[in-house]
DRENLUMVEX-288172 format. One record per residue: x negated, y, z negated of N, C-alpha, C in turn. Coordinates in steps of 0.001 Angstrom, whole numbers, plus 524288, in hexadecimal, padded with zeros to 5 digits. Layout:
<kollums>
n.east:X&n.north:Y&n.up:Z&ca.east:X&ca.north:Y&ca.up:Z&c.east:X&c.north:Y&c.up:Z .
...
</kollums>
This chain:
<kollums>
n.east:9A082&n.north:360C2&n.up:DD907&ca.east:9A5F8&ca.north:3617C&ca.up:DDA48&c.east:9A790&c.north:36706&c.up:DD8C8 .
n.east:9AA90&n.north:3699E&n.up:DDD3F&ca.east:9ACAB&ca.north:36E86&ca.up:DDC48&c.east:9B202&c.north:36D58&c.up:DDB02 .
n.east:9B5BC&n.north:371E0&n.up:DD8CF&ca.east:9BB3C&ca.north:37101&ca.up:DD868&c.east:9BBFC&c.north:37610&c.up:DD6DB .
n.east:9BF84&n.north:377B1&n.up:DDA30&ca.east:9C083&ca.north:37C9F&ca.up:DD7F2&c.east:9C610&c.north:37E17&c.up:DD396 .
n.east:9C492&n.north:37E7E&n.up:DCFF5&ca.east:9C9AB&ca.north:37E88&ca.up:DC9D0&c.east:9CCB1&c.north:38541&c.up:DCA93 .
n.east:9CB51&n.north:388C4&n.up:DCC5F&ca.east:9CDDB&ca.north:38DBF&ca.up:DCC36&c.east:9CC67&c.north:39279&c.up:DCF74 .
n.east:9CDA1&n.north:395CD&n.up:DCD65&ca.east:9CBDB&ca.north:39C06&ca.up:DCE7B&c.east:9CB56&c.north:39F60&c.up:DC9CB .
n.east:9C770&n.north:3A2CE&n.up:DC8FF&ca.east:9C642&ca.north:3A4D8&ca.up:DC4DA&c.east:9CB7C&c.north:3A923&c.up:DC40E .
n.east:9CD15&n.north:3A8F9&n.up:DC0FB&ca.east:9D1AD&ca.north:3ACF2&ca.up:DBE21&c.east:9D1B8&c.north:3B240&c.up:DBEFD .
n.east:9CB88&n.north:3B474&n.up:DC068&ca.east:9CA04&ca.north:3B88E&ca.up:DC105&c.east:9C887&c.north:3B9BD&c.up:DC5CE .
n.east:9C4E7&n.north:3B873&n.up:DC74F&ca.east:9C374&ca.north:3B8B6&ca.up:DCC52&c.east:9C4E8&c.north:3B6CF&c.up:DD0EB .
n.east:9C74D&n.north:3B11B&n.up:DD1BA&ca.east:9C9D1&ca.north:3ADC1&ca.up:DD48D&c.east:9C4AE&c.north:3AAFF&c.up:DD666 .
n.east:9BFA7&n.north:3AB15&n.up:DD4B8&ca.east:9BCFC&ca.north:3A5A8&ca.up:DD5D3&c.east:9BD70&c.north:3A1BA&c.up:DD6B6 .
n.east:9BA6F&n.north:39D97&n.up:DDA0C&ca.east:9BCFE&ca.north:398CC&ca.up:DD9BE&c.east:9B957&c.north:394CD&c.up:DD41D .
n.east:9BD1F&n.north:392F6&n.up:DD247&ca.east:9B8C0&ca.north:391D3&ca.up:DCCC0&c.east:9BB51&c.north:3894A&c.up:DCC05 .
n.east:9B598&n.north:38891&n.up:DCDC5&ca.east:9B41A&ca.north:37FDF&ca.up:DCE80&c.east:9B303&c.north:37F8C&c.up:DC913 .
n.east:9B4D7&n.north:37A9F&n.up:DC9B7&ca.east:9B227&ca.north:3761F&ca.up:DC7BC&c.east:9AECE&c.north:373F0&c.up:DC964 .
n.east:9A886&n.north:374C3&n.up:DC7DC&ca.east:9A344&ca.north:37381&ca.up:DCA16&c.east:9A284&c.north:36EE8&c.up:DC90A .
n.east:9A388&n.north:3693A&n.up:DCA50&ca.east:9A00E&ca.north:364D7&ca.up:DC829&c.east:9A0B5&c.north:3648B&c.up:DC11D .
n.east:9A961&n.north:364F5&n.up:DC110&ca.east:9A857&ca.north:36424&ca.up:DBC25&c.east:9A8C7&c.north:3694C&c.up:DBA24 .
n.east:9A661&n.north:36CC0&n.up:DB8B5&ca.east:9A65C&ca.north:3714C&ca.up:DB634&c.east:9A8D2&c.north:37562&c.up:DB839 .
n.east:9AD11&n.north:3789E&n.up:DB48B&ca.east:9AF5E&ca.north:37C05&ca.up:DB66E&c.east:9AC88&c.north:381CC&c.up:DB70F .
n.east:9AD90&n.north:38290&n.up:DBE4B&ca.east:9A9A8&ca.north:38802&ca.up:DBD81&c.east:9ACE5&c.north:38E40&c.up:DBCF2 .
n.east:9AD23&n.north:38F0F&n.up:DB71F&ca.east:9B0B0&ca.north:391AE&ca.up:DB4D7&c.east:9B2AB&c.north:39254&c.up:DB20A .
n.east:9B60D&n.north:396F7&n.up:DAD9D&ca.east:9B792&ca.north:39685&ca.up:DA7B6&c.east:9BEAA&c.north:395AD&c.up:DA842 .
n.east:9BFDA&n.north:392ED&n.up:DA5A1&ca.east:9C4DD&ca.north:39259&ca.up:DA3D0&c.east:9C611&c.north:39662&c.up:DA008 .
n.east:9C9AE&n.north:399BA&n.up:D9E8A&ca.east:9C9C1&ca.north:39E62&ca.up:D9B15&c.east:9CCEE&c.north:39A11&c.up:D9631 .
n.east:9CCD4&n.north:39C5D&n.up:D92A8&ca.east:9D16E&ca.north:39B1B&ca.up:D8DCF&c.east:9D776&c.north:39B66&c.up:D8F74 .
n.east:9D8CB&n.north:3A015&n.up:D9437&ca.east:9DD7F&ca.north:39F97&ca.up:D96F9&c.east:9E139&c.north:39CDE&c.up:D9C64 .
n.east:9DAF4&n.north:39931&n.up:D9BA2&ca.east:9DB78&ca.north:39339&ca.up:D9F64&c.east:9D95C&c.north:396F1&c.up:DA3D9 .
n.east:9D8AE&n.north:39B89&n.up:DA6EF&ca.east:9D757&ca.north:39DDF&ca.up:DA8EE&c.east:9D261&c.north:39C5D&c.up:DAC69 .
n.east:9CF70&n.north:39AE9&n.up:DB106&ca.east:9CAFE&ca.north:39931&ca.up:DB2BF&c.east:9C8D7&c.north:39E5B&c.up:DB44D .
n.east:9C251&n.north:39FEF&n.up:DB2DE&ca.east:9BFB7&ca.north:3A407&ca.up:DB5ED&c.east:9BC12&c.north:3A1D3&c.up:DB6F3 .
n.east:9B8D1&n.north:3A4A4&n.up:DBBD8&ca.east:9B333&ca.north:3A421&ca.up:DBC80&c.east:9B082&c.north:3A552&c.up:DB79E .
n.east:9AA99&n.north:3A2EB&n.up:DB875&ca.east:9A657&ca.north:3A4B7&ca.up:DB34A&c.east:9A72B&c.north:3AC43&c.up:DB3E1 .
n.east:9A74C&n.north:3AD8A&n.up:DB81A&ca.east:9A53E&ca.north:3B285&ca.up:DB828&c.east:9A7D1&c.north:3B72C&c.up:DB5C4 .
n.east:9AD69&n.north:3B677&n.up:DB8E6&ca.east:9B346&ca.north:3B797&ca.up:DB726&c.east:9B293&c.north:3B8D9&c.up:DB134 .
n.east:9B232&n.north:3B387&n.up:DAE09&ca.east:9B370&ca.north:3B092&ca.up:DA7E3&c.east:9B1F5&c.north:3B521&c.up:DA511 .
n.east:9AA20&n.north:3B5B7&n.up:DA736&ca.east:9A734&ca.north:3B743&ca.up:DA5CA&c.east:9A7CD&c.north:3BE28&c.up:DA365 .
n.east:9A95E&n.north:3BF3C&n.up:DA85B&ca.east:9AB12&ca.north:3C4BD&ca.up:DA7D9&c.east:9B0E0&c.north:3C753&c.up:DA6A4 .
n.east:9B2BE&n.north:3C29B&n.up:DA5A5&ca.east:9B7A7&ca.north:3C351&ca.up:DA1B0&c.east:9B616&c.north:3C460&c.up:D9C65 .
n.east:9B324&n.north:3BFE9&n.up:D9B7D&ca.east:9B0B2&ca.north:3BE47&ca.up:D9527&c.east:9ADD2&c.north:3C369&c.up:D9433 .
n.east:9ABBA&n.north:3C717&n.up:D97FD&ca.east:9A829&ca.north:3CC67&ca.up:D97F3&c.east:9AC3B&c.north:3D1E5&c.up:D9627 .
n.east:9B019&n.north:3CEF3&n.up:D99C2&ca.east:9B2E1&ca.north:3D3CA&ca.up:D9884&c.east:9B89E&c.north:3D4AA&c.up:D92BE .
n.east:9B79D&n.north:3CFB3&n.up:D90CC&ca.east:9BD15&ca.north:3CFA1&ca.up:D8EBD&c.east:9BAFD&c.north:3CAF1&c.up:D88ED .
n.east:9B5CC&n.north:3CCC7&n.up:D861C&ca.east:9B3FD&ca.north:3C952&ca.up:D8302&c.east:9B79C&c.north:3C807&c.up:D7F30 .
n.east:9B6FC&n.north:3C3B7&n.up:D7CE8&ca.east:9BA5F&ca.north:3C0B7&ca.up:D78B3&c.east:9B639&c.north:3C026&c.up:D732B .
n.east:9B878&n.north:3C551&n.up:D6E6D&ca.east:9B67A&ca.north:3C4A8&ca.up:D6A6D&c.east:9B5E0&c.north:3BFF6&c.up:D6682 .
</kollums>
């Protein structure tokens, strides 16, 4: 089962629910991104 829950915050991806599992990060600011997006946030803006 597909379902699609959003758009990435950043990019405007389309970001499912795969069979159950969300494909994608929820931020701490309720915020939804792609893995990729997240990724290169988390690259650019590290948390000591």
């Amino acid at each position: 089962m597909k379902e699609l829950i959003g758009y990435c915050n950043s990019c405007a991806k389309e970001i499912y629910c795969l069979e159950g599992f969300f494909n994608g990060i929820k931020a701490d600011d309720g915020k939804i991104y792609c893995f990729e997006c997240y990724e290169c946030n988390q690259k650019e803006n590290p948390q000591a």
